[in-house]
N, C-alpha and C positions, 0 to 999 in steps of 0.2 A: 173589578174591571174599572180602570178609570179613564177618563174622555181624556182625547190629545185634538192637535188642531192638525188641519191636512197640510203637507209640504207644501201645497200651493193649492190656490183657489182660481187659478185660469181653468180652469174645465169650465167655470160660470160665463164667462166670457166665451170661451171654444164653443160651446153646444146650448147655447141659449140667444136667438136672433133677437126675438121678438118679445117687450116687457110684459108680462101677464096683465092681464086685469083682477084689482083690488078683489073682487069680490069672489071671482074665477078662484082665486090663487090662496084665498083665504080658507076655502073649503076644501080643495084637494091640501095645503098644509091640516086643518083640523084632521081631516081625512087619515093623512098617514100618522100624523100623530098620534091618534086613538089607533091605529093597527100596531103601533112600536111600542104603546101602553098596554095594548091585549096580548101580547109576549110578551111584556115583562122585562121588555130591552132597554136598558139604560146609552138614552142618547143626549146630545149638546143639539141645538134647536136656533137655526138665524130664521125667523120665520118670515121676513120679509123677502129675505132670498131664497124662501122651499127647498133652507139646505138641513139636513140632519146627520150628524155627523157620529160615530158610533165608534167602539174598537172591542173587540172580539180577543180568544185568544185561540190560537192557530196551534196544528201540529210542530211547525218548524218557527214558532216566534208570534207578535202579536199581529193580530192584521186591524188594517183598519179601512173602515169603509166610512163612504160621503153616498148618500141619497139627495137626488135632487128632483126637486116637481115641477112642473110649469102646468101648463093649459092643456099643453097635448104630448108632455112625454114624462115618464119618472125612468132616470136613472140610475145607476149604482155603479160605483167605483170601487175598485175593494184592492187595497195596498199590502203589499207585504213589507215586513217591517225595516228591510235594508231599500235601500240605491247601491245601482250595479254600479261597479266602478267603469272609471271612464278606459282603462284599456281593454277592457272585457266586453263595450258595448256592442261593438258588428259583431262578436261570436254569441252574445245573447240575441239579438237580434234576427240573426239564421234562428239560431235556440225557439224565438217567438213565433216567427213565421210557419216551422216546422210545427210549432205545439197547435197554432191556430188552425193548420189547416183540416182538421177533422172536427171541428167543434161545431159544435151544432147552436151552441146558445153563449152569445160571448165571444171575445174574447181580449188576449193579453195588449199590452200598447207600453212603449218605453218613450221616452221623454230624451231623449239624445243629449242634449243641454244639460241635466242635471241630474240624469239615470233615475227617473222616476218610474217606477214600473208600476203597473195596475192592470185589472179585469177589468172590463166595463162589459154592462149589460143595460138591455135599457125593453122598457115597454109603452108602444104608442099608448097614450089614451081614447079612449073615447067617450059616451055619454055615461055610462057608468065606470063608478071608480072600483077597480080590479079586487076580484076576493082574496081574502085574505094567503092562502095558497096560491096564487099565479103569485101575488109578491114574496111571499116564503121562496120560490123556485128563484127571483130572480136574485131576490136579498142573498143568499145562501150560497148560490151556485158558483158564482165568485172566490166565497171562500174554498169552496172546494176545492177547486183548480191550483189556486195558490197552494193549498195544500198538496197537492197532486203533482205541482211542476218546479215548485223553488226548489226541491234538492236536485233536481238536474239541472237547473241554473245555477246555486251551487257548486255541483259537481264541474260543472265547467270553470268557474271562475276559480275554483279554490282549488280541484283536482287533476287541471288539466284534462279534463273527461273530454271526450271526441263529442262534439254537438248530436253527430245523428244518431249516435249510440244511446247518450244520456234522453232524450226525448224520447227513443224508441225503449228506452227500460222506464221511465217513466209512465207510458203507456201500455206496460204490460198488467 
């Protein structure tokens, strides 16, 4: 499995207000760090910016995911390995909305601009830093989905599939 860089790093900018504090921000990085060492998960590491960057390999291609920390939230983005094309984006889009609305944990986001699609998951913090399993559920559940919904994304862009069909055999 080898590390890639993420299509872009404006989620840093989108979902992070407030600059952490040095010392805050140094222990939830050690933190996640040693939980991505006790799996045995080979990640890329900006540790001043609480981003760790990872890629995985997926049923339908690689996935990649970006973890990010701050004081009071860690999240996860988890990419699948295409961008939609740009005349398929409104019918992904329907495609997203419909997949979104039954999720419980999550969900999909497209990038209009440059057909970026991703999962995003995310967990507040609070004074303890989350067990290992709450972050298994959120690292993880991402990939899932990707796996679960790109070939009905597919299906559309590539097979002409009718939107509500392909999400609704997706979710069989």
């Amino acid at each position: 499995m080898g590390l890639i860089s993420t299509p872009s790093d404006s989620a840093l900018t989108n979902f992070r207000s407030l600059s952490p504090g040095v010392n805050d921000m140094s222990a939830l990085v050690d933190q996640l760090s040693a939980y991505l060492d006790r799996g045995a998960i080979v990640y890329d590491q900006d540790a001043e910016r609480g981003l760790f960057r990872m890629l995985f390999e997926g049923k339908h291609g690689d996935i990649r995911v970006m973890m990010i920390i701050d004081e009071s939230m860690l999240q996860v983005f988890t990419h699948p390995a295409n961008k939609i094309p740009e005349s398929h984006r409104q019918l992904i889009a329907e495609a997203i909305t419909r997949a979104n609305y039954g999720l419980k944990l999550g969900n999909f986001e497209m990038d209009f601009e440059d057909g970026e699609l991703r999962y995003q998951t995310a967990l507040p913090l609070g004074d303890s830093f989350p067990e290992d399993d709450v972050i298994d559920h959120i690292l993880y559940v991402g990939g899932a989905m990707i796996d679960r919904y790109v070939p009905a994304f597919l299906s559309i862009i590539y097979g002409n599939e009718d939107v509500k069909l392909a999400i609704a055999a997706a979710e069989m």
